[in-house]
C-alpha positions as CSV (number, residue, x, y, z in Angstrom):
1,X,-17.1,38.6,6.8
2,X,-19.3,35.8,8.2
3,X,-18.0,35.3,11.2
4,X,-18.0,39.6,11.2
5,X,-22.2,39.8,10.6
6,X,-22.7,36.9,13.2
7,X,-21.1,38.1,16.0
8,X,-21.9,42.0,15.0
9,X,-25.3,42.5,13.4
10,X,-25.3,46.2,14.3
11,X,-21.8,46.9,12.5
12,X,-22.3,47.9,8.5
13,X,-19.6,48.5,6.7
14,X,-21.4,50.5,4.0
15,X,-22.3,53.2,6.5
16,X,-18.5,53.5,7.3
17,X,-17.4,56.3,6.2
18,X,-13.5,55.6,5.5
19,X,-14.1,55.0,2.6
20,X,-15.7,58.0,1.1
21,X,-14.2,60.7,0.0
22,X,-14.2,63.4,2.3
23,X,-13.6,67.2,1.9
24,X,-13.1,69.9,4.7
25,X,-12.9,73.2,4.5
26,X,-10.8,75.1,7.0
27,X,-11.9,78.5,5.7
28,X,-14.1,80.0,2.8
29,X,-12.7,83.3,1.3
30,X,-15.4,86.3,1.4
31,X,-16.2,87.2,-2.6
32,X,-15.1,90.5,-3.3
33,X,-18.0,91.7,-5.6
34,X,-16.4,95.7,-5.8
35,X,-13.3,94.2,-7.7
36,X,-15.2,91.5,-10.0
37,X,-18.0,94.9,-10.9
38,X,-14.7,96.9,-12.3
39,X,-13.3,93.8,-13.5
40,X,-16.4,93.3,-16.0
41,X,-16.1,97.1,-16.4
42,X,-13.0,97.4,-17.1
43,X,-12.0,94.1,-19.1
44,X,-15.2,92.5,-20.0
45,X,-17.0,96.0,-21.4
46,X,-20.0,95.8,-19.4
47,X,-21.8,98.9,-17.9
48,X,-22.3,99.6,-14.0
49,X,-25.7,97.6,-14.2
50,X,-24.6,95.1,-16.3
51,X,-21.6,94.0,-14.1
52,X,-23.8,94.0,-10.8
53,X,-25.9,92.4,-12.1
54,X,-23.8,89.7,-13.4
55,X,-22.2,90.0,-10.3
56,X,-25.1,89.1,-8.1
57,X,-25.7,86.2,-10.5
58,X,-22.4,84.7,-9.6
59,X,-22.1,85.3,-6.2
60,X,-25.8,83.8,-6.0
61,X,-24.6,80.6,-7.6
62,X,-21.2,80.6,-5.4
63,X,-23.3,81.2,-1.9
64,X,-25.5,78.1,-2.9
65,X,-22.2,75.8,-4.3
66,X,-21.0,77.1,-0.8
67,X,-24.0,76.7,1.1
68,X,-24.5,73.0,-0.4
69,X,-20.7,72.0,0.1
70,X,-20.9,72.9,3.9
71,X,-24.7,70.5,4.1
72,X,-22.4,67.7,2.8
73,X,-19.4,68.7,4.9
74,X,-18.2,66.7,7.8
75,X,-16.1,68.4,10.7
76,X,-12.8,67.0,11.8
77,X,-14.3,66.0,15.1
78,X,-17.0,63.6,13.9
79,X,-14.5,62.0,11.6
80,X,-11.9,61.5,14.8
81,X,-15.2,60.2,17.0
82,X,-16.1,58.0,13.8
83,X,-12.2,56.5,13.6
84,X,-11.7,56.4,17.1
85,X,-15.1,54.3,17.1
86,X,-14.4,51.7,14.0
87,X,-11.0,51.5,15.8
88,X,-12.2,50.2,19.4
89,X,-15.2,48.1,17.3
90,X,-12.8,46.6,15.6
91,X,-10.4,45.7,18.4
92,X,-13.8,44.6,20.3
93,X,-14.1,42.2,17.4
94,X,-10.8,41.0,17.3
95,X,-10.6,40.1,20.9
96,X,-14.4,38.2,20.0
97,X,-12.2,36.5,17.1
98,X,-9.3,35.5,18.9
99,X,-11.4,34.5,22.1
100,X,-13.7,32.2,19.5
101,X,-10.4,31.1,17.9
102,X,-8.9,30.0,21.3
103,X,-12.5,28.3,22.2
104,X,-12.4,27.0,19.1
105,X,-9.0,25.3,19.3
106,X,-9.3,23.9,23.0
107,X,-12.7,22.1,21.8
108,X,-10.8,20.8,18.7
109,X,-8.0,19.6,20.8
110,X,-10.6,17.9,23.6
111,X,-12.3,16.5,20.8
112,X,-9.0,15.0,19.1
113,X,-7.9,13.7,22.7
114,X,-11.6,12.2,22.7
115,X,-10.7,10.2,19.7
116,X,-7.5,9.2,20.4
117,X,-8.6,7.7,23.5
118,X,-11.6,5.8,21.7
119,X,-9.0,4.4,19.4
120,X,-6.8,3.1,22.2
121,X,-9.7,1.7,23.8
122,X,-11.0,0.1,20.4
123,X,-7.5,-1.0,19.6
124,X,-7.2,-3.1,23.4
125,X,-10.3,-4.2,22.9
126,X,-9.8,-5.5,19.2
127,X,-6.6,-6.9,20.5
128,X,-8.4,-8.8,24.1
129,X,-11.0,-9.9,21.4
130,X,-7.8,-11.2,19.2
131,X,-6.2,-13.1,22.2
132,X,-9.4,-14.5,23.7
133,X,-10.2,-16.0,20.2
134,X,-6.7,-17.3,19.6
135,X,-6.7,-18.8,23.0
136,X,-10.2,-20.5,22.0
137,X,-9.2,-21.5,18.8
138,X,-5.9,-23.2,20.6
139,X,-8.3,-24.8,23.0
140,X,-10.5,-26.1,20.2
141,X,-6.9,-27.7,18.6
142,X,-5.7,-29.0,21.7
143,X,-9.1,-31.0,22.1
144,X,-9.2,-31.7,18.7
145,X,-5.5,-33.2,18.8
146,X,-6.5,-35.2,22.0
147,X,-9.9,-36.5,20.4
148,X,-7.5,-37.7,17.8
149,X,-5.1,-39.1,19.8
150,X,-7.3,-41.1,21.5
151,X,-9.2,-42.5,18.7
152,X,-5.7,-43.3,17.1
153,X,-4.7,-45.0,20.3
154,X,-8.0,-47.5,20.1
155,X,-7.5,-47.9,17.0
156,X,-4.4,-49.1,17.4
157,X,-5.4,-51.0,20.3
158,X,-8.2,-52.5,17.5
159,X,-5.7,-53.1,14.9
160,X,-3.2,-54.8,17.6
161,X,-5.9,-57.0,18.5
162,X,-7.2,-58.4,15.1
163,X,-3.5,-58.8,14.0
164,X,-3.0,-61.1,17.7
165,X,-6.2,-63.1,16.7
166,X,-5.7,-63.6,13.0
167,X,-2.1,-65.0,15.0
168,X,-3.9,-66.8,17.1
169,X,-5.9,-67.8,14.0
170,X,-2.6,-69.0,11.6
171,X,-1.3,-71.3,14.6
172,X,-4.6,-73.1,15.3
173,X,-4.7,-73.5,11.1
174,X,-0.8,-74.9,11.6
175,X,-1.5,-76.8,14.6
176,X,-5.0,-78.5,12.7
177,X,-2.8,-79.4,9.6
178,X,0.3,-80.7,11.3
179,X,-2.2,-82.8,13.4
180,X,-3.8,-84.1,10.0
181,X,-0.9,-84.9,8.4
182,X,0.1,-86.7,11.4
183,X,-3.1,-89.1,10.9
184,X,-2.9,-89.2,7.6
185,X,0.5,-90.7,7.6
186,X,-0.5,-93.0,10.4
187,X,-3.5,-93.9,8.3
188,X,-1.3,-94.3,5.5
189,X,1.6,-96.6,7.4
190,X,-1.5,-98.7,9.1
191,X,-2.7,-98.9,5.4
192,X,0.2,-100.0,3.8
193,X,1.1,-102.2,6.8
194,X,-2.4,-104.1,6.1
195,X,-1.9,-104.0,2.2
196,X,1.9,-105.8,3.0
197,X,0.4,-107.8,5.2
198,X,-2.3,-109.1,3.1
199,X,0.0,-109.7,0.6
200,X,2.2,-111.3,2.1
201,X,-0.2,-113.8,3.4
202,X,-1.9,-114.3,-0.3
203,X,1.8,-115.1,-1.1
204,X,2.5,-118.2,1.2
205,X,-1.2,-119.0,0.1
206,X,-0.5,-119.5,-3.0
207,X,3.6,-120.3,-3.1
């Protein structure tokens, strides 16, 4: 009914008359007043005066009913111009609604084509984005696990080293030792060679 009053301001449907009762007349019968004056005279007892009088009273009161019927009245023709009227409005409106409809549809379907094409392009994007952090993140590890490496590698080399000295270290320690136990057995033989020596001498001193 909204879409109706938008599009067709000028079109009321309370001034449309298909929906009122309607009454035509196709002929009115001429009272007879002759018959109804010796009807009253006859039946209803009343004099000559009487009757035509009452007579006139009634047909008075029928030619206004009449006369007000036929003010209110509405001929065949204007109610064939009326329907034949609604009936080309109303197929007016219903080629507006199914034009709107069809505009309607092909804007919804350009507009669902819009967004399925912002989604595709958000989804590549999301997924370049994806792939260009995973191949930084990778780079970042590879350095990282070379950085690594390397320092393992020196330290090695480090560790290698101080393990070769304290070597080095051990056999100058062995070779210092051996070469005092070497004097100190030479000191010891030259010592007890003197000692004997002595001894023996004090010996063919005294004997």
């Amino acid at each position: 009914m909204n879409i109706i009053a938008r599009h067709h301001p000028d079109l009321s449907f309370q001034k449309l008359p298909l929906f009122t009762p309607v009454r035509c007349i196709s002929s009115i019968t001429k009272f007879d007043t002759r018959k109804f004056v010796q009807t009253l005279e006859e039946k209803g007892g009343f004099d000559t005066k009487q009757a035509e009088a009452a007579v006139t009273v009634v047909n008075g009161a029928i030619n206004d009913g009449i006369y007000s019927i036929t003010n209110n009245l509405v001929t065949k023709e204007t109610l064939s111009s009326i329907a034949y009227q609604q009936k080309v409005d109303f197929a007016k409106l219903k080629g507006e609604l199914q034009t709107m409809d069809k505009s309607e549809f092909t804007t919804l379907k350009k507009e669902q084509e819009k967004l399925r094409t912002d989604l595709t392009n958000l989804k590549n994007r999301l997924k370049e984005e994806i792939t260009k952090n995973q191949a930084s993140v990778r780079l970042d590890l590879n350095l990282e696990k070379g950085r690594i490496r390397e320092e393992s590698s020196i330290n090695e080399l480090k560790i290698e080293d101080t393990f070769s000295r304290i070597d080095e270290e051990v056999a100058n320690m062995q070779s210092q030792i051996k070469s005092v136990k070497t004097q100190v057995l030479q000191w010891l033989m030259g010592v007890s060679t003197g000692t004997l020596a002595v001894l023996l001498a004090v010996g063919r001193f005294l004997y």
